[in-house]
C-alpha angles and dihedrals in degrees: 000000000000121000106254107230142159112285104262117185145140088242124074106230089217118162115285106232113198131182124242135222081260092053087246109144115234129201130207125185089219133003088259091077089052090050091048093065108100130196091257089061083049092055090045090047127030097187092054087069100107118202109179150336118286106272100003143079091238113120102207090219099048091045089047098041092045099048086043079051089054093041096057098028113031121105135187083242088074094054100039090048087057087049098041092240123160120256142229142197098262095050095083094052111087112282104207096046085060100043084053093057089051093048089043091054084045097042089231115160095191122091111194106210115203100214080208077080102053087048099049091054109074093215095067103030074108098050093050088060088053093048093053095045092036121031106143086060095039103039100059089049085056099056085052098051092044088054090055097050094045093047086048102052085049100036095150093062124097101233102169126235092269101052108114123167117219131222116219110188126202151151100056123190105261118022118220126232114227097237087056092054107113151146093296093063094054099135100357118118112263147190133211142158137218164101105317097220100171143011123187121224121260116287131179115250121189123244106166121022127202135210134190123200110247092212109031092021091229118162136232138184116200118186108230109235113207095328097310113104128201107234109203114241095200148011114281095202107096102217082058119031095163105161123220092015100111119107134182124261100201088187092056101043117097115240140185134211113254144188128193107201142167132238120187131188122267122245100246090073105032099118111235130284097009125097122244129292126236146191134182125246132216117200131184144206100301092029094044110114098354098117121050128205112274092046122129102217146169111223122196114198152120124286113236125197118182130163129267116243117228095223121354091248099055128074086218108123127196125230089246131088144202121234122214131158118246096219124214104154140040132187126174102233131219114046086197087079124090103261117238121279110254099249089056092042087056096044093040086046097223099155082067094078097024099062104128106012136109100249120123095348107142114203139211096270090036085054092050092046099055090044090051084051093043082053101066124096097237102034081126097066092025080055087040096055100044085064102102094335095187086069111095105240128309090139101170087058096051090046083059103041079055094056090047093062087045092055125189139256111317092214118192099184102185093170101107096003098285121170134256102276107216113228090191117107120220119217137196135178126194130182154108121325110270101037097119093247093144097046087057086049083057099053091043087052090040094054101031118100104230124000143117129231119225142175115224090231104050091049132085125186106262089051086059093049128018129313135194127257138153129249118255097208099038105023082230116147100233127156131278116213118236127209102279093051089045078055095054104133096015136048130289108206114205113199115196093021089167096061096057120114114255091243084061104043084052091070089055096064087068086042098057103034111037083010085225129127112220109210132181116154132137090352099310108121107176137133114226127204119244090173084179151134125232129224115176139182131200145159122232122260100278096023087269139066123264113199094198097064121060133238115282092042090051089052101033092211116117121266095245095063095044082057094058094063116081094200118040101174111193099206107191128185109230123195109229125130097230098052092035089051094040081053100048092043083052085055104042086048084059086067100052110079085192093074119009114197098243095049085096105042127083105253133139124234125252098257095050089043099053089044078055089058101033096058099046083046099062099023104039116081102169122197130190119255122209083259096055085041102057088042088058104048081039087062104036080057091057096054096046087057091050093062090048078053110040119111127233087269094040086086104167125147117273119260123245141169081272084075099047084056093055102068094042091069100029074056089054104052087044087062091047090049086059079046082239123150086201121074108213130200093256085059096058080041090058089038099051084042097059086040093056094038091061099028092054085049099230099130108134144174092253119182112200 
């Protein structure tokens, strides 16, 4: 049933050596040998009586008789009723039993083991302590309790010698911070969390190296024990005993696939006044190329710690080492972002490291929840208003920021040769000071599902796009992502866009348009994806608006780049007593925790809000009808003609195709927000509306 293959994990299967009651050291080739010790060999034998691993408090039969204990007994009941989580009819049945059955009909050889649950059933709250002080012991004793039990539960499948299930613990119960990471947590399992900057390609890395005898031809097979491996001086064959005379058969050694990567700390816990953390990161075979940089992750492994060599040729060593993290599990962190679309979740690869978690699941209830939602008549303002709901008014911004996080209909038409058609919508709001233009830009960057948040003037062009560096490991030059490529997928939010240099904003025009990045520096010629959309933020030349210059020259940015954008919002702060009274009345109410000022609107929560997107995200799949087809050439016509008819002080921006293409996708993503596949003609209405609206520049702080 399942490919027979050679053993491939993070973790070296070595001998287990235990002490005796005799204090003889024992050693077993795997824990079953350990298990299959009775009392009665015991009795025969005292010094068969084995106490516990070499170097460790684990006894190898309580460890293995307690976690085969959680495997067959333990129910989600015991952990909801901890939390205080409600309960349903399938939480008292055996849980494991169950998750087998899903990873046997998925072929699925990882079994991710929420330690929650060891902690929640009283017989391996001990356990969990070993595994966390001692992972590279416990671990391996685990993937072999799990294989028996999952041989067991299938015993009339044909699994191979070499099938092995392997246990990928998370969600501990404290998290480290990467500044409190030292000398005491060497080898213990850890967990961190992070901004995922760089990740290596796959390499091969050795786990098993064999040597042949140059004289007798005699074979020999050396595990290789944390990337050092012990070369043999002599034969060991007795007849022979040349020494020197073994030499390595690279066909015949036994790799792995491996990936060095970075994680860095997010911005949200970096203490002030100092720069971000990081901590490197070593992946292997399941977990290679499953997270992508830009990801925002929580990674459980062990810390490493090995010494640094004074020159490669040398074995002098320094005092000093060099810490990484051994990785076995990943989990993509924050359900309050918008998940992934489904195009860029099957090209990332997350359900690779998902499967079996918790993460952007939606559930029956949750479903039902969403569709009652998507029912009512006015789930587009109620949508609309739940976008930053702490900012006064601006409704028709925040209806196309929230089309924006819908997107539309990502097109590969491969019939003739056409291009890739983008189904992410740019945004960019210009206005007064004070308009609240950067706080919008930090929901959209809270709730967005990749995406990186940078200032125009502290970027430069190869930070928004790719620089080069060299490797530490290997003094290669390689590539560095910027931050459009870290947003591929997500949204990458520009505050100040005006204030960017002209050499910057120029790399933009590819971005926004292909969504490819061109590069060809230092002998790298490459084209990278920034599959992302824009929203930008910028003040007016002057710091105010001047209504008798146009656009462009009230914005001093080229008219190319202002047609790439499908939403351009003017936000103007108008003196007049009402409004300014209603709005000071909205900010003083933000201070009173007695009576919030959306305690009495109908909005949705975050959480709610983002299981809304996710799911049209990944469900929705919206196409155009005749109806919607003809409105839409109807309308492109319209403001074609609108251009042929304005007057000297009528000074909008041109309109394009771009345009045209615009509402196709802003029509689109209305349909996804009413969780609809057909695009009708209401949805390119409401489309070519909130165009006019921004491209007229009419957009005001209005105050009903």
């Amino acid at each position: 049933m399942f490919d027979s293959q050679t053993p491939r994990t993070t973790f070296i299967r070595t001998p287990f050596t235990a002490n005796t009651t005799t204090g003889t050291p024992l050693r077993f080739d795997s824990p079953s040998q350990f298990a299959s010790l009775s009392p009665d060999d015991q009795e025969t034998d005292p010094s068969l009586a084995v106490r516990l691993i070499w170097g460790t408090t684990v006894s190898i039969h309580d460890a293995m008789g307690r976690f085969r204990s959680f495997l067959t007994h333990f129910t989600l009941a015991q952990r909801k009723q901890q939390t205080g989580e409600p309960l349903s009819a399938d939480d008292n049945v055996p849980f494991y039993p169950m998750y087998f059955a899903h990873l046997f009909n998925t072929r699925n050889t990882n079994v991710n083991l929420d330690c929650r649950n060891l902690l929640a059933y009283p017989e391996t709250e001990k356990l969990y302590e070993q595994l966390v002080k001692y992972p590279q012991e416990i671990i391996p004793l685990m993937d072999h309790a799990v294989t028996e039990f999952f041989m067991n539960q299938y015993e009339n499948e044909d699994f191979g010698l070499q099938f092995q299930m392997k246990v990928r613990p998370f969600n501990l119960k404290q998290s480290v911070n990467m500044r409190e990471l030292d000398p005491q947590k060497v080898d213990q399992l850890i967990t961190i969390k992070g901004l995922l900057i760089r990740a290596s390609p796959v390499i091969p890395d050795m786990k098993e190296a064999f040597f042949r005898c140059l004289v007798c031809e005699n074979e020999v097979t050396v595990t290789v024990d944390r990337g050092r491996i012990l070369e043999p001086t002599r034969c060991p064959r007795e007849s022979c005993g040349g020494e020197n005379c073994m030499t390595l058969v690279h066909n015949r050694c036994a790799f792995s696939d491996k990936q060095v990567a970075r994680i860095q700390e997010t911005p949200d816990v970096v203490p002030d006044g100092q720069t971000p953390q990081t901590v490197t990161l070593c992946l292997y075979d399941d977990l290679v190329d499953v997270a992508k940089p830009g990801d925002r992750l929580e990674i459980t492994g062990i810390f490493r710690g090995v010494p640094m060599r004074v020159n490669q040729r040398q074995r002098v060593i320094r005092s000093l080492f060099r810490t990484y993290l051994d990785v076995v599990h990943i989990k993509r962190t924050d359900k309050k972002r918008v998940a992934l679309d489904t195009q860029f979740r099957n090209e990332f690869g997350h359900e690779s490291y998902e499967e079996g978690d918790e993460i952007e699941r939606v559930s029956g209830a949750d479903e039902e929840e969403i569709r009652e939602l998507s029912r009512r008549p006015d789930v587009y303002d109620v949508l609309a208003r739940s976008i930053a709901p702490s900012i006064y008014q601006l409704d028709d911004v925040k209806k196309g920021i929230l089309l924006q996080l819908f997107g539309g209909t990502h097109k590969n038409i491969t019939k003739g040769g056409s291009p890739r058609f983008r189904g992410d919508i740019n945004v960019l709001l210009v206005g007064d000071p004070g308009t609240s233009k950067s706080q919008l830009l930090q929901y959209v960057h809270k709730i967005a599902p990749r995406g990186i948040y940078t200032s125009g003037k502290g970027s430069s062009a190869v930070g928004l796009t790719a620089y080069i560096t060299r490797d530490p490991d290997t003094r290669q030059l390689v590539l560095e992502s910027g931050a459009l490529v870290l947003s591929d997928g997500g949204v990458c939010c520009i505050d100040e866009f005006d204030k960017m240099s002209d050499t910057t904003r120029s790399v933009l025009h590819e971005v926004m348009e292909q969504q490819t990045i061109s590069v060809a520096k230092a002998g790298i010629i490459t084209t990278l994806n920034a599959r992302t959309s824009i929203c930008a933020s910028a003040n007016p030349v002057g710091s105010r608006w001047n209504k008798d210059l146009s656009v462009p020259a009230n914005l001093n940015l080229p008219p190319p780049l202002l047609s790439r954008f499908d939403l351009l919002y003017l936000i103007l702060d108008r003196v007049d007593e009402d409004s300014d009274r209603r709005l000071a009345q909205h900010l003083v109410t933000l201070y009173l925790e007695d009576n919030p000022f959306t305690a009495g609107n109908d909005i949705v929560g975050v959480e709610l809000l983002t299981k809304y997107i996710n799911y049209a995200r990944q469900n929705i799949k919206p196409e155009l009808n005749n109806e919607a087809s003809n409105e839409l050439v109807d309308r492109y016509v319209e403001l074609r003609k609108q251009n042929n008819d304005r007057t000297g002080s009528d000074k909008r921006i041109n309109a394009t195709t771009r345009q045209l293409e615009s509402m196709i996708r802003m029509s689109e993503a209305h349909a996804r927000m009413r969780l609809s596949n057909v695009v009708e003609k209401h949805d390119v209405l409401e489309a070519s509306r909130l165009l006019q609206s921004g491209a007229k520049c009419l957009i005001e702080m209005e105050i009903a």
